[in-house]
C-alpha positions as CSV (number, residue, x, y, z in Angstrom):
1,X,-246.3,178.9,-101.5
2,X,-249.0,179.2,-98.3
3,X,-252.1,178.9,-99.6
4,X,-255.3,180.7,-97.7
5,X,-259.0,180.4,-97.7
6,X,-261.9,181.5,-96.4
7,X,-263.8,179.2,-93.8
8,X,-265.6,176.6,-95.9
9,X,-269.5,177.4,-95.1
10,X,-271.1,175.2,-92.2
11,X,-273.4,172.4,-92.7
12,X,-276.6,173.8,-95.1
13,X,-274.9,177.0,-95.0
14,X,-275.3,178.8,-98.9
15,X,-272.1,180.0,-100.3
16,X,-271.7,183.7,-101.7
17,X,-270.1,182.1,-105.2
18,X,-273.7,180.6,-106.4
19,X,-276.8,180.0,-104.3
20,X,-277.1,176.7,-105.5
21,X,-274.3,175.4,-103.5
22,X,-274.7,174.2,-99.9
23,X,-272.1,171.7,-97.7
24,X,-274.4,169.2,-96.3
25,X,-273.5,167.5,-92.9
26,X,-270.5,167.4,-91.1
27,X,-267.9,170.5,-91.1
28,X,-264.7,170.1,-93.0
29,X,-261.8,170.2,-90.9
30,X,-260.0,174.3,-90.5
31,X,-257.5,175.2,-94.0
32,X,-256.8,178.8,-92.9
33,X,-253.3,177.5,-93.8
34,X,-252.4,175.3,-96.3
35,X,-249.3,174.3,-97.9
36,X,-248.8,173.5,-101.2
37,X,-250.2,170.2,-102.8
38,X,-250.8,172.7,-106.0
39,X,-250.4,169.4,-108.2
40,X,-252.4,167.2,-105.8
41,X,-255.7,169.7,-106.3
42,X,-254.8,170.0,-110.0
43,X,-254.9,166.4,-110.2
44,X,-258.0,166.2,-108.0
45,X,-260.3,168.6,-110.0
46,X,-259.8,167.1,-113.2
47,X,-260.8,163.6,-111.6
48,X,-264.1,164.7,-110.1
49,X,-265.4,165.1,-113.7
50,X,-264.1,161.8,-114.7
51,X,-264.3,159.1,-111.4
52,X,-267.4,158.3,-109.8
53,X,-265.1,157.5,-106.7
54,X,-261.5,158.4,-105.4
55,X,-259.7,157.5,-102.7
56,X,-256.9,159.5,-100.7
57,X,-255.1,157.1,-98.5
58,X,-252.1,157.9,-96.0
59,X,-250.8,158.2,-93.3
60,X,-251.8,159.7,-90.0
61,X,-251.4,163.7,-90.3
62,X,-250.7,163.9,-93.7
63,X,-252.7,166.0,-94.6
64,X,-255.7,163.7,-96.3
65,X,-259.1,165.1,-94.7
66,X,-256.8,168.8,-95.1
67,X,-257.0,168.1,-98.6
68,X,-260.7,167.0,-99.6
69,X,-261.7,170.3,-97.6
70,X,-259.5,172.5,-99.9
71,X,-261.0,170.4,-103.0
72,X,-264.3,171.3,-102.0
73,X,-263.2,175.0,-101.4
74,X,-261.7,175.1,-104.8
75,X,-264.7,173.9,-106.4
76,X,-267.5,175.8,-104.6
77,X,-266.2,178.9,-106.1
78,X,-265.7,177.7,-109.8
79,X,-267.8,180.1,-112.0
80,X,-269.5,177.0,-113.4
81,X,-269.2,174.7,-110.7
82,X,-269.5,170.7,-111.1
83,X,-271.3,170.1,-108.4
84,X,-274.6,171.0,-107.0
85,X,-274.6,170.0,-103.5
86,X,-271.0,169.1,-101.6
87,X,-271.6,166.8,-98.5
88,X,-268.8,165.9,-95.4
89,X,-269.5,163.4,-92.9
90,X,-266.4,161.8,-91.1
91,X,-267.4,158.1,-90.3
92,X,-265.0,157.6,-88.2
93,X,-267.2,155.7,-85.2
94,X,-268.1,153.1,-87.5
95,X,-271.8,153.2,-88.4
96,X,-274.1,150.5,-89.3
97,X,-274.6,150.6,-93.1
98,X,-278.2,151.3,-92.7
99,X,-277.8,154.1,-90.3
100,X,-275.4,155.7,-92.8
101,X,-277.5,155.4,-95.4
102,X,-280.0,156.8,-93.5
103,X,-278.5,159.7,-92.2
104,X,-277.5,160.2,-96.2
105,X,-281.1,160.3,-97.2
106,X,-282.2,162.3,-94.1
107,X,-279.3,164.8,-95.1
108,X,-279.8,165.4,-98.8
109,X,-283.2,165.0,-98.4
110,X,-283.8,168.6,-97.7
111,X,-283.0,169.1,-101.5
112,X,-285.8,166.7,-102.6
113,X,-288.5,166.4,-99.7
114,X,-290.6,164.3,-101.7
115,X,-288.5,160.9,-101.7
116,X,-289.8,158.2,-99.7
117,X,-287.7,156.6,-96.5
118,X,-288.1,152.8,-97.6
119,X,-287.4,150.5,-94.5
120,X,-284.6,148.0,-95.9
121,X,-280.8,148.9,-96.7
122,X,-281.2,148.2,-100.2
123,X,-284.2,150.0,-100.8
124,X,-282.7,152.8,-98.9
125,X,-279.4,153.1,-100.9
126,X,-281.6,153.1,-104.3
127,X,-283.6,156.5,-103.0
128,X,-280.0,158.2,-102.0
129,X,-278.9,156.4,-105.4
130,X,-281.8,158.6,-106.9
131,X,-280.9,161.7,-105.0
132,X,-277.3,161.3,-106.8
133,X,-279.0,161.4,-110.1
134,X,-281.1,164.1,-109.8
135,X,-278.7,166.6,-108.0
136,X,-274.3,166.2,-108.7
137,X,-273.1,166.1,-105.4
138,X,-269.7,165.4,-103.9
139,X,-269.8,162.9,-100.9
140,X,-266.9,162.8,-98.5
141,X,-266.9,160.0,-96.6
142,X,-263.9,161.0,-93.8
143,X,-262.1,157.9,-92.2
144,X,-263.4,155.1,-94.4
145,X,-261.3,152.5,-93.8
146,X,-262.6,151.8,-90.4
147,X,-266.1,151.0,-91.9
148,X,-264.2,147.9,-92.8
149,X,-262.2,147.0,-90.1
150,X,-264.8,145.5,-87.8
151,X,-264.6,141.8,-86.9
152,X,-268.1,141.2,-87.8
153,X,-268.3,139.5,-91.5
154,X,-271.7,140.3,-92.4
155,X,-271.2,144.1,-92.1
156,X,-268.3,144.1,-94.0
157,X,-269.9,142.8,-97.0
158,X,-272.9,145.0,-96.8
159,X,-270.6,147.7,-97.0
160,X,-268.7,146.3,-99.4
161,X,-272.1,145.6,-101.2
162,X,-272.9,149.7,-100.7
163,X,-270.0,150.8,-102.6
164,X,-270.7,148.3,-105.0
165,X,-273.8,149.8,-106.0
166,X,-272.6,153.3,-106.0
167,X,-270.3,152.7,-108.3
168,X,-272.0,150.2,-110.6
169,X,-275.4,152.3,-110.9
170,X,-275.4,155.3,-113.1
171,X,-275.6,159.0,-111.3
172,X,-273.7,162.2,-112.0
173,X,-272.5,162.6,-107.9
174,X,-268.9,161.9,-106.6
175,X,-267.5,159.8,-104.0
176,X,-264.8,161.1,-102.1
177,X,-263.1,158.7,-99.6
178,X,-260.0,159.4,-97.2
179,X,-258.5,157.1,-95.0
180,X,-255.0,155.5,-93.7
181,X,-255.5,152.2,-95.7
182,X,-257.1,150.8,-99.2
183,X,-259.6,147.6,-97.9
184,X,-259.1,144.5,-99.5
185,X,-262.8,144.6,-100.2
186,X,-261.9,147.0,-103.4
187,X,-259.7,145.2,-104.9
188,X,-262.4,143.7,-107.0
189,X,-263.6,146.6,-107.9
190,X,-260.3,147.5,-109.5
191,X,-259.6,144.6,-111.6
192,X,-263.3,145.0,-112.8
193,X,-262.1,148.4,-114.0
194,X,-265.2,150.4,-112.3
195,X,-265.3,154.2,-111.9
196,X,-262.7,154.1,-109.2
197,X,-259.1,156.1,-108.4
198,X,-257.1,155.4,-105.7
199,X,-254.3,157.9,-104.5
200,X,-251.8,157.6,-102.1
201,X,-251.0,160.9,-100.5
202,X,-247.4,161.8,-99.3
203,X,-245.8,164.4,-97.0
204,X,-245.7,167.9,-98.7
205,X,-242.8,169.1,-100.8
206,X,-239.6,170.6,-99.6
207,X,-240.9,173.9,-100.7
208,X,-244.5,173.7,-98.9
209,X,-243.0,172.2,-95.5
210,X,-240.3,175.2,-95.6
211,X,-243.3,177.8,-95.6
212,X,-244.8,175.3,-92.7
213,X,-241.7,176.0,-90.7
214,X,-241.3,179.0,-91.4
215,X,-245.0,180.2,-90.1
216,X,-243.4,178.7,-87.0
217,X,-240.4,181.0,-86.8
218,X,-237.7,177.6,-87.5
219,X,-236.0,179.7,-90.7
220,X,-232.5,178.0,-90.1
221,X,-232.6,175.7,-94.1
222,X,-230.1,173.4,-93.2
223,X,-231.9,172.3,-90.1
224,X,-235.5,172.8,-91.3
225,X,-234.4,170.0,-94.7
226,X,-233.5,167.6,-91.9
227,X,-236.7,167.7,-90.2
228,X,-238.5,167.6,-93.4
229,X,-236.5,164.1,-94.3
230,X,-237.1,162.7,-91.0
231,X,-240.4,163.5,-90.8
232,X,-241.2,162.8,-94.2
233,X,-242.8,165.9,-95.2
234,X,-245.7,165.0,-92.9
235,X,-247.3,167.7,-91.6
236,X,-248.6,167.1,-88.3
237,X,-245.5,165.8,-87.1
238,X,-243.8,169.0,-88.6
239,X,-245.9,171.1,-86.7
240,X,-245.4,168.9,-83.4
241,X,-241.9,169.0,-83.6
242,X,-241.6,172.8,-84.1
243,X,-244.2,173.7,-81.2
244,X,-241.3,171.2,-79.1
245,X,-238.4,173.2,-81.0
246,X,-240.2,176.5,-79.8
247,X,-241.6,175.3,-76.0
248,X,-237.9,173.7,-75.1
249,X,-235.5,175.0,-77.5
250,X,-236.3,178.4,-77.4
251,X,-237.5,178.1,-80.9
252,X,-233.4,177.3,-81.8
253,X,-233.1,174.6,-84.0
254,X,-229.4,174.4,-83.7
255,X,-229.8,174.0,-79.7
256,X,-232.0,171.3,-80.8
257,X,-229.8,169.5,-82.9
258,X,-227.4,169.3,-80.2
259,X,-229.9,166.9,-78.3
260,X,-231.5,165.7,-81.7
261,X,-234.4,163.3,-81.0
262,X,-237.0,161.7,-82.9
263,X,-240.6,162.5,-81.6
264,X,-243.1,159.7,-82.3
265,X,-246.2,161.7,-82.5
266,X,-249.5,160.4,-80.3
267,X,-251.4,159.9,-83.5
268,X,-248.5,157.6,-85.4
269,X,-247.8,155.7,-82.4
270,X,-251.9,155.0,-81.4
271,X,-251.9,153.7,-85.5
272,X,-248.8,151.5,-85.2
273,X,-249.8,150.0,-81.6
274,X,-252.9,148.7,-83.5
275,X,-250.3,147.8,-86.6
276,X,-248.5,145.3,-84.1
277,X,-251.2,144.0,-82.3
278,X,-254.2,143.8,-84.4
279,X,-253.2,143.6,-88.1
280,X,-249.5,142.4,-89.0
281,X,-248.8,138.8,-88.8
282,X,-245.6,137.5,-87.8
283,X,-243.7,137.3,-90.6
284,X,-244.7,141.2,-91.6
285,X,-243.7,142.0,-87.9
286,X,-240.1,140.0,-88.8
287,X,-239.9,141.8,-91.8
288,X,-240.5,145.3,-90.0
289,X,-238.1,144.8,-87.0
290,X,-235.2,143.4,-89.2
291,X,-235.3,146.8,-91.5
292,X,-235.0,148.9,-88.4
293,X,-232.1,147.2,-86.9
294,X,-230.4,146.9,-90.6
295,X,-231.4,150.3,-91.2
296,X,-230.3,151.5,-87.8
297,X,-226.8,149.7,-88.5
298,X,-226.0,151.2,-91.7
299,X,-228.6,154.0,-92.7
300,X,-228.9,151.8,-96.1
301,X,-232.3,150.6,-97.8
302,X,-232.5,146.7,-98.2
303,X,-232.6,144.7,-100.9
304,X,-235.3,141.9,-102.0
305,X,-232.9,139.2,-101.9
306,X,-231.0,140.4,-98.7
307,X,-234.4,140.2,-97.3
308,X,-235.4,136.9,-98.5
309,X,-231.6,135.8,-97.6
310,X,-231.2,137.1,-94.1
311,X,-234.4,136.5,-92.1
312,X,-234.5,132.9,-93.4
313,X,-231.0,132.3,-91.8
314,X,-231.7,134.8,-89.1
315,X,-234.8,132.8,-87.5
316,X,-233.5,129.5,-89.1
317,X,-236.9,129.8,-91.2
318,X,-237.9,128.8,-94.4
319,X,-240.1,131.8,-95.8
320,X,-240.6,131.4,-99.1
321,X,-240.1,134.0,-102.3
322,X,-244.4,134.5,-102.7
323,X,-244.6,134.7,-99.1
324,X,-242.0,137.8,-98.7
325,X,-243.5,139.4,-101.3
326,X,-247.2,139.3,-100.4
327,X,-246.0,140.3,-96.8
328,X,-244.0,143.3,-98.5
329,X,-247.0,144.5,-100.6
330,X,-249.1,144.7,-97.8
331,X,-246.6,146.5,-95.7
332,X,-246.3,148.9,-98.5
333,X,-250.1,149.2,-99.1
334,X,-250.2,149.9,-95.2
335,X,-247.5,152.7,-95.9
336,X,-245.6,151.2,-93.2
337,X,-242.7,150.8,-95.6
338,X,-241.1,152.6,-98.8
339,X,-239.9,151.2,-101.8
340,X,-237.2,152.5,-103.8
341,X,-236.3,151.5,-107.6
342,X,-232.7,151.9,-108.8
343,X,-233.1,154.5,-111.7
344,X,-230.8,152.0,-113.6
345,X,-230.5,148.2,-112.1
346,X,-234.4,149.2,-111.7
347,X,-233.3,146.8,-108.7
348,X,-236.3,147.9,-105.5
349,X,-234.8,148.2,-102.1
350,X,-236.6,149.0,-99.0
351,X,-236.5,151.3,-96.3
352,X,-238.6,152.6,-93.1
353,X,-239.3,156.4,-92.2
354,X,-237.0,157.4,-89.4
355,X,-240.3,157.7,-87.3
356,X,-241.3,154.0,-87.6
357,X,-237.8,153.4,-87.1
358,X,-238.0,154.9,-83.8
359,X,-241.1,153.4,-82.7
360,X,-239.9,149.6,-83.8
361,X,-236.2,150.3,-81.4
362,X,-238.0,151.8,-78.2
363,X,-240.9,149.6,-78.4
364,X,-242.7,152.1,-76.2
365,X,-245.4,149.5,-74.9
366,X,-243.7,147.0,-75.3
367,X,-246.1,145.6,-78.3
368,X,-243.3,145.1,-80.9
369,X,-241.2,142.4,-79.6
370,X,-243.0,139.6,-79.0
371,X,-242.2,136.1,-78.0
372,X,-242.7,135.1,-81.6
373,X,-240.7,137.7,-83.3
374,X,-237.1,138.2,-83.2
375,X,-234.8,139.5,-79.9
376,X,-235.5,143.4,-78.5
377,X,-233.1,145.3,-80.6
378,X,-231.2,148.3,-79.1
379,X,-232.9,151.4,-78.0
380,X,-232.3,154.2,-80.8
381,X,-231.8,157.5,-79.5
């Protein structure tokens, strides 16, 4: 079902449902349409009143920042709504912790005047830790993850050090985080057991990304389910490939399917460039390309121990069993691979979306096949 809603109000803006509510900040990204995710928002509302911080992690068009917008249009009109004040600020560029903090203060601020602006970060994040107790408010923080991707130590752990502190100290506000990967620097947080959810959000269902095609004229169902399974539900790339479909195709998806491609979309391949170059080491690259060529070969997942098996005799290695699987578990946390669990051998086999498939076999700059990982496979089609 396509789901509408009005414009969510711009930054200090008062919405019609109660004059009490105000988005602070940044402006939410456009939901004029949006598709399904009816369990996802579900899910998400009942959570608000429970968590003191979530996190929506995926992939690159899926639909994350989409979704925290529609949450906060959901809950701005609730007859009794949970929250006072809703706040969207996409961090994106990487701030200092101090200027973040700041600009925090300096936002919500126009609620409670009366705070002072203390000149050090910790005595900073305890006045916007007071504005969270005197006023509920829902913080997005848009793009997170790259607040803890710098190279520079020391600013890692103050921010590591910020969330700490908002979710340790007592308030009645939200945190609402999106972002393409879950830092290591929570992990801690996790096994203490704080106020924390973490949520990894998929492509939309084969029902919601129907009604996306469909809005762009592609009504043909045994063509649109293929797109949907190689694209994984994910709706940027859905609504690249059909604006291709329509510019070249004629809007025909059987023409299409005649000259069937696999588009790797700007945004995937700008995120997997950095994959290669910046973040997986050389065994999580080994372990990448060998599931595209496998997968390529005989459109199978892979098992653990054909894993373990064939790259050690492949590269003449000796990789051992904890080194696979710490490699695996952070090529799954990076959502760079799926796992699959045998309803009955409960036996988990792995597999690659057909996009990363793609990307891994063309190699488009020529970042994947280095001279320390295994020989340039074929070029897929």
């Amino acid at each position: 079902m396509k789901y509408h809603t009005q414009p969510v109000p711009s930054a200090k803006q008062v919405t019609p449902a109660d004059n009490s509510l105000q988005i602070i900040g940044g402006q939410p990204p456009d939901i004029s349409s949006f598709y399904g995710r009816v369990q996802e928002l579900a899910d998400l509302e009942e959570l608000v009143t429970k968590q003191r911080c979530i996190s929506l992690i995926g992939v690159p068009g899926v639909g994350k920042s989409a979704l925290a917008a529609k949450l906060i249009a959901a809950l701005s009109v609730k007859s009794q709504p949970r929250f006072d004040y809703f706040f969207w600020k996409s961090v994106s560029h990487a701030p200092l912790v101090q200027d973040l903090v700041a600009e925090l203060i300096e936002q919500i601020q126009t609620v409670e005047p009366s705070l002072n602006f203390p000149e050090y970060t910790q005595g900073r994040i305890t006045v916007l830790i007071k504005q969270l107790q005197s006023r509920r408010c829902l913080l997005v923080l848009d793009e997170f993850d790259v607040l803890f991707q710098k190279n520079n130590f020391e600013q890692r752990l103050e921010y590591e050090t910020f969330f700490r502190r908002l979710l340790e100290d007592q308030h009645q506000s939200c945190l609402l985080l999106t972002g393409r990967v879950f830092p290591n620097e929570f992990d801690s947080l996790i096994r203490a057991k704080r106020s924390i959810q973490y949520l990894k959000i998929k492509g939309l269902d084969a029902d919601a990304a129907m009604q996306l095609l469909a809005a762009q004229g592609l009504t043909n169902p045994q063509k649109c389910h293929e797109l949907i399974k190689t694209y994984s539900g994910n709706p940027l790339e859905l609504e690249t490939v059909g604006e291709r479909i329509n510019y070249f195709f004629g809007g025909s998806t059987e023409i299409f399917f005649e000259n069937q491609t696999t588009f790797v979309s700007s945004e995937i391949e700008a995120m997997l460039d950095k994959m290669f170059t910046q973040v997986l080491s050389k065994i999580q690259r080994q372990i990448m390309i060998y599931l595209a060529n496998e997968i390529a070969s005989n459109s199978q997942s892979i098992s653990f121990i054909e894993l373990l098996t064939n790259i050690n005799q492949r590269d003449k290695a000796s990789l051992s069993t904890s080194e696979l699987v710490k490699a695996l578990e952070k090529l799954e946390r990076l959502s760079l691979l799926e796992s699959i669990k045998h309803p009955i051998t409960k036996e988990i086999t792995f597999t690659l979306q057909p996009v990363i498939k793609k990307y891994i076999l063309t190699d488009p700059q020529g970042l994947v096949h280095t001279s320390d990982t295994l020989p340039t496979l074929a070029i897929a089609s």
